[in-house]
C-alpha positions as CSV (number, residue, x, y, z in Angstrom):
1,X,84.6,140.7,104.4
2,X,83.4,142.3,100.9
3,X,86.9,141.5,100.0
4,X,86.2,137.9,100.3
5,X,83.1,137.7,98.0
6,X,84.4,139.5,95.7
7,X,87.4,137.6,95.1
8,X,88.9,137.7,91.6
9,X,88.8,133.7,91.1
10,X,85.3,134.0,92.4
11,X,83.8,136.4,90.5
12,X,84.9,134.9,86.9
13,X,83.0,131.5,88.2
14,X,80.0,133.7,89.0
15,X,80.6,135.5,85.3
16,X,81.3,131.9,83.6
17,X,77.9,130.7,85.2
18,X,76.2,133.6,84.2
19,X,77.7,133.9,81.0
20,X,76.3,130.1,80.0
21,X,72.6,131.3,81.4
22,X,72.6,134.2,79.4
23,X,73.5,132.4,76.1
24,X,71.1,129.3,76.8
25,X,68.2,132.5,77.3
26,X,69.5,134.5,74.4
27,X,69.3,131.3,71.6
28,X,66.3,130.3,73.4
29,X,64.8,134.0,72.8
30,X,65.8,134.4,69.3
31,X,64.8,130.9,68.6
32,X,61.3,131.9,70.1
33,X,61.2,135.5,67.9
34,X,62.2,133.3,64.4
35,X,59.8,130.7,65.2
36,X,56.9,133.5,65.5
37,X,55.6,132.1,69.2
38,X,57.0,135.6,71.4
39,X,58.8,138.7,71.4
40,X,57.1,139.9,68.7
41,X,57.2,143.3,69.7
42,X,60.8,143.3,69.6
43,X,63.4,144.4,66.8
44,X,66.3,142.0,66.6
45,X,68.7,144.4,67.9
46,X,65.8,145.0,70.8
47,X,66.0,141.2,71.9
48,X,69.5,141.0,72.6
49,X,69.7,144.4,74.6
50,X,66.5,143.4,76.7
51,X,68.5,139.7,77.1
52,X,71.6,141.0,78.1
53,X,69.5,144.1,80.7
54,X,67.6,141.0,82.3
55,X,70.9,138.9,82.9
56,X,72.8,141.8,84.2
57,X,70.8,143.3,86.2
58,X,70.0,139.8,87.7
59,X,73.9,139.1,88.3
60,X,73.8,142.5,90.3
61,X,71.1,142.0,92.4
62,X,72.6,138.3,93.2
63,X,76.0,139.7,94.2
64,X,74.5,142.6,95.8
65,X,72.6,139.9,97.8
66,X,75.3,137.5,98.6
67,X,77.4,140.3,100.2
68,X,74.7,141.7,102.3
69,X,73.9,137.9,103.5
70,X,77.6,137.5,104.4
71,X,78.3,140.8,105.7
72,X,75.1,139.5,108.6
73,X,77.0,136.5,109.0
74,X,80.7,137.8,109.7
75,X,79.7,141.1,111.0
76,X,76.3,141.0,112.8
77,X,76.9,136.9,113.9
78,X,73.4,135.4,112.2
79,X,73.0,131.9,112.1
80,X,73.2,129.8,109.7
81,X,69.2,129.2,109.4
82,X,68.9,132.9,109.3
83,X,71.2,133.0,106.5
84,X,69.2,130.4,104.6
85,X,66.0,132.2,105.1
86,X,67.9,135.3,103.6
87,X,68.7,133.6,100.9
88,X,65.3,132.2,100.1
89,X,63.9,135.2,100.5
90,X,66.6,137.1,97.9
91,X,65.7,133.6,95.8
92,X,61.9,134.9,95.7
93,X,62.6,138.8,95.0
94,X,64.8,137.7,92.5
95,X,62.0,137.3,90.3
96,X,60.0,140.1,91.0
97,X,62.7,142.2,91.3
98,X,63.4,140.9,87.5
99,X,60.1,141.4,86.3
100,X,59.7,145.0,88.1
101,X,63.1,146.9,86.4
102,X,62.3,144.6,82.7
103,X,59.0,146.8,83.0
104,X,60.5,149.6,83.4
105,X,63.4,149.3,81.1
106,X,60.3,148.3,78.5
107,X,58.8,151.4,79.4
108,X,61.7,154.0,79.1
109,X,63.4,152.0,76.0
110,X,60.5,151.4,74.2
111,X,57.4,153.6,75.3
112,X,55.5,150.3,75.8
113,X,53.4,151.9,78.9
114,X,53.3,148.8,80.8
115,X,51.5,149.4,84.6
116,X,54.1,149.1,87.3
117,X,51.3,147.4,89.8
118,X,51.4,144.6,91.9
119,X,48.2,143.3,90.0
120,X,50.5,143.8,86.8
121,X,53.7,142.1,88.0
122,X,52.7,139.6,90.3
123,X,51.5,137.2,87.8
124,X,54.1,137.4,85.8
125,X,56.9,136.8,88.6
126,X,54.8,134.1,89.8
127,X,55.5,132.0,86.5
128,X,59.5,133.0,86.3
129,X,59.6,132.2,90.1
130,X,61.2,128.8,90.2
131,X,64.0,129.5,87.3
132,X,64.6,132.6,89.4
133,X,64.8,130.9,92.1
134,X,66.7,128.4,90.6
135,X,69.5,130.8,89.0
136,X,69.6,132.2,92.6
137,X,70.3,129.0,94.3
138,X,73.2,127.9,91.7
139,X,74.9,131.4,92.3
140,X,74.8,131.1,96.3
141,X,76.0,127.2,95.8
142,X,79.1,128.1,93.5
143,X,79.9,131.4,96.2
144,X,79.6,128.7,99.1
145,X,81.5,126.1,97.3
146,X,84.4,128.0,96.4
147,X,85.1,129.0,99.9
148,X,84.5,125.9,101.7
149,X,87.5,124.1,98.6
150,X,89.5,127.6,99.3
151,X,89.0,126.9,103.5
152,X,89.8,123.3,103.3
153,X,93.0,124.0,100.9
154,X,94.3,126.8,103.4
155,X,93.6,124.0,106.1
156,X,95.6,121.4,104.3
157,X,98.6,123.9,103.9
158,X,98.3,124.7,107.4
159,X,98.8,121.7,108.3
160,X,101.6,121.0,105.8
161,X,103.6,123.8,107.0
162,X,103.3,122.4,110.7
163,X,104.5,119.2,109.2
164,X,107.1,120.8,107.9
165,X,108.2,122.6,110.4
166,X,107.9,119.8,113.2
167,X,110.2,117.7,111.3
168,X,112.8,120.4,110.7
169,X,113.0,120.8,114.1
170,X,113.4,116.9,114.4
171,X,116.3,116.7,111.1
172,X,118.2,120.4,113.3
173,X,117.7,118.2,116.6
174,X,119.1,114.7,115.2
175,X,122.1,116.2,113.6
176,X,122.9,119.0,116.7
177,X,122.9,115.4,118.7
178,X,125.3,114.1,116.0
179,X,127.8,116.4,116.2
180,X,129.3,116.9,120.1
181,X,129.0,112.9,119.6
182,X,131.4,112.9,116.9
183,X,133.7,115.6,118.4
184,X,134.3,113.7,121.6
185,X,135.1,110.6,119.9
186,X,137.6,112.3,117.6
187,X,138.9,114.2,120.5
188,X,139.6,111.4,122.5
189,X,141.7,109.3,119.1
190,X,143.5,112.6,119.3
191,X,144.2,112.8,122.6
192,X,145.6,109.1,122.8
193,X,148.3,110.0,120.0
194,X,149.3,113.3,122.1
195,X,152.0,111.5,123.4
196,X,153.0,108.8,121.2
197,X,153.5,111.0,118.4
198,X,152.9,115.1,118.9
199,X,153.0,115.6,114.9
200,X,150.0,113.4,113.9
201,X,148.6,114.9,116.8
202,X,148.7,118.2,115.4
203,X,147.6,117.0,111.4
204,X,144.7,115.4,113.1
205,X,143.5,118.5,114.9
206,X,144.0,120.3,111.4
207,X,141.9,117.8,109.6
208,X,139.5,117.9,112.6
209,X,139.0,121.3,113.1
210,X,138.4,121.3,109.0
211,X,135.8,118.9,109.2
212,X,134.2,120.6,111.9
213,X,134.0,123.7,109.5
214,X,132.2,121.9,107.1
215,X,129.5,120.5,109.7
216,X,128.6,123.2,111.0
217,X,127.4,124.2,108.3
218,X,125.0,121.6,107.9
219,X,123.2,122.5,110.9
220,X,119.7,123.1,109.0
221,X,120.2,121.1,105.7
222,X,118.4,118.2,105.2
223,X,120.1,117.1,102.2
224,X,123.8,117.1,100.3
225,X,124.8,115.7,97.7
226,X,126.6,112.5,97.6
227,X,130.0,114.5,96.7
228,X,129.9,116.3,99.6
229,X,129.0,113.3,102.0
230,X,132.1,111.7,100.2
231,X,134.1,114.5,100.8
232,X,133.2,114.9,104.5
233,X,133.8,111.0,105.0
234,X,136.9,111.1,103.5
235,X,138.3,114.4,106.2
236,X,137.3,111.7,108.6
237,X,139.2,108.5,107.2
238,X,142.0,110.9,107.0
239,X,142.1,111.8,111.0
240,X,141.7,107.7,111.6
241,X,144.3,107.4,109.4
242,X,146.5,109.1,111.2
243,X,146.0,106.6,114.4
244,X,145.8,103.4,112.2
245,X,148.4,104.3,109.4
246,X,148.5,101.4,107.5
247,X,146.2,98.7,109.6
248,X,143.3,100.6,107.8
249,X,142.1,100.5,104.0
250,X,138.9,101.5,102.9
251,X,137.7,100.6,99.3
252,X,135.2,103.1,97.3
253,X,133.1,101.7,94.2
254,X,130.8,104.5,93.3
255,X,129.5,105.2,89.9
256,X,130.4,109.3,89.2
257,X,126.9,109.5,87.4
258,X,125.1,109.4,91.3
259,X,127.4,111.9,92.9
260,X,125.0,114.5,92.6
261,X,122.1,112.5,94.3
262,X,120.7,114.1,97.4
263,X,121.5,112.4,100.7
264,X,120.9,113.0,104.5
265,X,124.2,114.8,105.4
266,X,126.9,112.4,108.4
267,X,125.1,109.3,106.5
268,X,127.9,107.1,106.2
269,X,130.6,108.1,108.6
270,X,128.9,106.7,111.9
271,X,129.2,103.0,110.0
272,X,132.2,103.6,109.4
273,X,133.4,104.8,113.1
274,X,131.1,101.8,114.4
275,X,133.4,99.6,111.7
276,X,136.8,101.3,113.2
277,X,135.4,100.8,116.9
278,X,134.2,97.0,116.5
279,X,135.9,95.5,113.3
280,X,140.0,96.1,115.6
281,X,140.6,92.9,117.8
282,X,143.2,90.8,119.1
283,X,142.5,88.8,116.2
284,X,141.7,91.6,113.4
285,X,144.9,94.2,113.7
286,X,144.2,95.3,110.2
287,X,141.0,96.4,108.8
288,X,139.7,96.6,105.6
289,X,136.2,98.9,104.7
290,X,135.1,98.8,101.3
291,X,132.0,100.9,100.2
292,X,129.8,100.4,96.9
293,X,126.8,102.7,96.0
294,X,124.3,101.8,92.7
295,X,121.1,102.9,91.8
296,X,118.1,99.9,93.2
297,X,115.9,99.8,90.3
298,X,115.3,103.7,88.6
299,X,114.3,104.9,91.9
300,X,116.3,103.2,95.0
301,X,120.2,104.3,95.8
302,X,121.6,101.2,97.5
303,X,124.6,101.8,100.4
304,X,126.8,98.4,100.9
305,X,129.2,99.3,103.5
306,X,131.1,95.7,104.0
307,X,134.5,95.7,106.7
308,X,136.5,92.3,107.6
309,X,137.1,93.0,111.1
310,X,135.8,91.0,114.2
311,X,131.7,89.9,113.9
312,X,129.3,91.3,115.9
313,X,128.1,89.3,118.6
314,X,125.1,88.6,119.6
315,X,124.3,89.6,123.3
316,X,125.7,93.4,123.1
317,X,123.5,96.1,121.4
318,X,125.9,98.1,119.0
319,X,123.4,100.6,117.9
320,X,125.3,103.4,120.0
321,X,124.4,107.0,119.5
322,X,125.7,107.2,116.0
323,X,123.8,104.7,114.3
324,X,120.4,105.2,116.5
325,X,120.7,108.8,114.5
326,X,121.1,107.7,111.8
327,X,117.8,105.5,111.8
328,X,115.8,108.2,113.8
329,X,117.0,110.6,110.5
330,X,116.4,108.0,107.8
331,X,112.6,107.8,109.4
332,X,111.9,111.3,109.5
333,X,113.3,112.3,106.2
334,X,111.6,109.4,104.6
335,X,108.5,108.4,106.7
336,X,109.7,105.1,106.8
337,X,110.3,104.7,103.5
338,X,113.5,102.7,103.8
339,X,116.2,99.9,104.7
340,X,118.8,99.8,107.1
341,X,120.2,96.3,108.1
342,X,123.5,95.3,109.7
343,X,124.5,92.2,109.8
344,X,127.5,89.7,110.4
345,X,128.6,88.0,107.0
346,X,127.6,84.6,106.2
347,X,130.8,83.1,105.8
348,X,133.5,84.9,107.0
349,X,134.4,87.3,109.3
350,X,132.7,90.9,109.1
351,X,129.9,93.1,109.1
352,X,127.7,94.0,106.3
353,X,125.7,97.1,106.4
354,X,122.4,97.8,103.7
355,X,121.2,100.9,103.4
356,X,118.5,101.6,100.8
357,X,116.6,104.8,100.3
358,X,114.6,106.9,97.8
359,X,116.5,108.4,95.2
360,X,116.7,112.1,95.2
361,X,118.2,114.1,92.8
């Protein structure tokens, strides 16, 4: 427990504190000594060394105090009234401990034969008692003060790290959900072109298995950068390909200069499978996804994911597995801090899909 009071960061408050007392005495002193109205039996040189004796013996005694005070409280359990009655106690001896060992330095230093009696001292610690006191009071409220910021700070990062850690686990949970829900998907396009045509078949399972590679390692990352999520998105348009062939077409308008902003990793390829797996109908048989990404201000990257195919309608849910993460992600990572709207367009046929976060670089 020693350990604690004497903490490094402490002790230079406790030294800056009594550094500031001990000039405000010494000027005061001198000023005193020039002026003619006390220490008069005192050289120059004499003033200073009896200043600086008084102030450190004064910071000893007052760190000698606080450790005996806190060693009671951790060690020996006293309360907190005892402690305060300690240190009003300590507050009082201050001064005559002060005046005792400032007669006796007087006495060895200087041969001024000063009687080391109560009748002698006591007066003379009676009218120093309240700066004392005083000086004692401001040294035990920086000592408690800096622990009770230093308690509350280790508190706050306490419960920072929990934070952090809670939604780790949430991001690892979210995208371990993502991932068999993506596989079986893929699996099954791949299955249905088994027979039709064995080749594609096989370039699919290539593309698949590469894709796969490249998840996996994103198990525990909470962000990529755009390039990558590009790169990833285009592995999967590549095995869709493969099933579509030419039905499909998917347009990219992205500025290079926001490729390496940070984004949540499988961001844009569950829109575009809920595009491929709503946007075919009997009256859509080609399908056309175009993609545009700009900054929102200085601060905002904007996702417009727009497809031609069939419109929504209006009594079936369509936020499946894929997109549910994908909101459940967006509000972790970003506290609610964003937008994500899907929509049928206005005037013709299609979806529109907004997705607006913070940007992070």
């Amino acid at each position: 427990m020693r350990a604690k009071i004497l903490d490094k960061t402490l002790l230079k408050y406790l030294l800056l504190f009594y550094s500031v007392a001990y000039g405000l005495s010494t000027f005061s002193s001198v000023l005193a000594k020039w002026q003619g109205t006390a220490f008069k039996t005192y050289s120059w040189w004499g003033l200073i060394i009896n200043t600086t004796f008084r102030y450190t013996s004064k910071l000893l005694f007052v760190i000698l105090a606080l450790l005996l005070v806190r060693y009671l409280q951790e060690r020996k359990g006293i309360s907190q009234w005892m402690s305060l009655l300690l240190h009003g106690l300590f507050g009082v001896g201050l001064t005559f401990y002060s005046v005792t060992t400032q007669v006796i330095f007087g006495n060895l230093l200087y041969g001024f034969g000063d009687p080391v009696t109560w009748e002698y001292i006591y007066p003379r610690a009676i009218m120093g008692t309240d700066y004392n006191f005083f000086l004692y009071f401001c040294s035990v409220a920086i000592v408690y003060a800096y622990y009770y910021f230093k308690k509350q700070r280790k508190y706050e990062l306490q419960e920072s790290q929990l934070k952090t850690q809670l939604l780790d686990s949430k991001i690892r949970s979210l995208q371990s959900q993502l991932q068999p829900h993506f596989l079986f998907n893929a699996l099954n396009d791949i299955a249905s072109l088994v027979d039709q045509s064995p080749e594609k078949a096989q370039d699919s399972i290539a593309d698949l298995s590469e894709m796969l590679r490249r998840t996996l390692r994103l198990k525990d990352t909470k962000y990529i950068a755009l390039e990558e999520e590009l790169e990833l998105l285009q592995k999967y348009i590549e095995i869709e390909r493969i099933r579509y062939d030419d039905k499909l077409k998917v347009n990219k308008e992205i500025p290079k200069e926001l490729l390496h902003y940070k984004v949540p990793p499988l961001l844009l390829q569950p829109i575009v499978e809920n595009s491929l797996k709503h946007g075919f109908s009997y009256n859509h048989d080609q399908l056309t996804i175009s993609i545009r990404i700009a900054l929102n201000g200085e601060d905002r990257l904007l996702f417009v994911i727009q497809n031609d195919g069939k419109s929504l309608s209006q009594e079936k849910d369509h936020f499946g597995i894929g997109l549910s993460n994908i909101i459940s992600r967006l509000d972790t990572l970003y506290q609610g801090d964003f937008v994500f709207e899907m929509k049928n367009e206005e005037k013709d046929d299609g979806v529109l899909t907004i997705i607006e976060i913070p940007v992070e670089e």
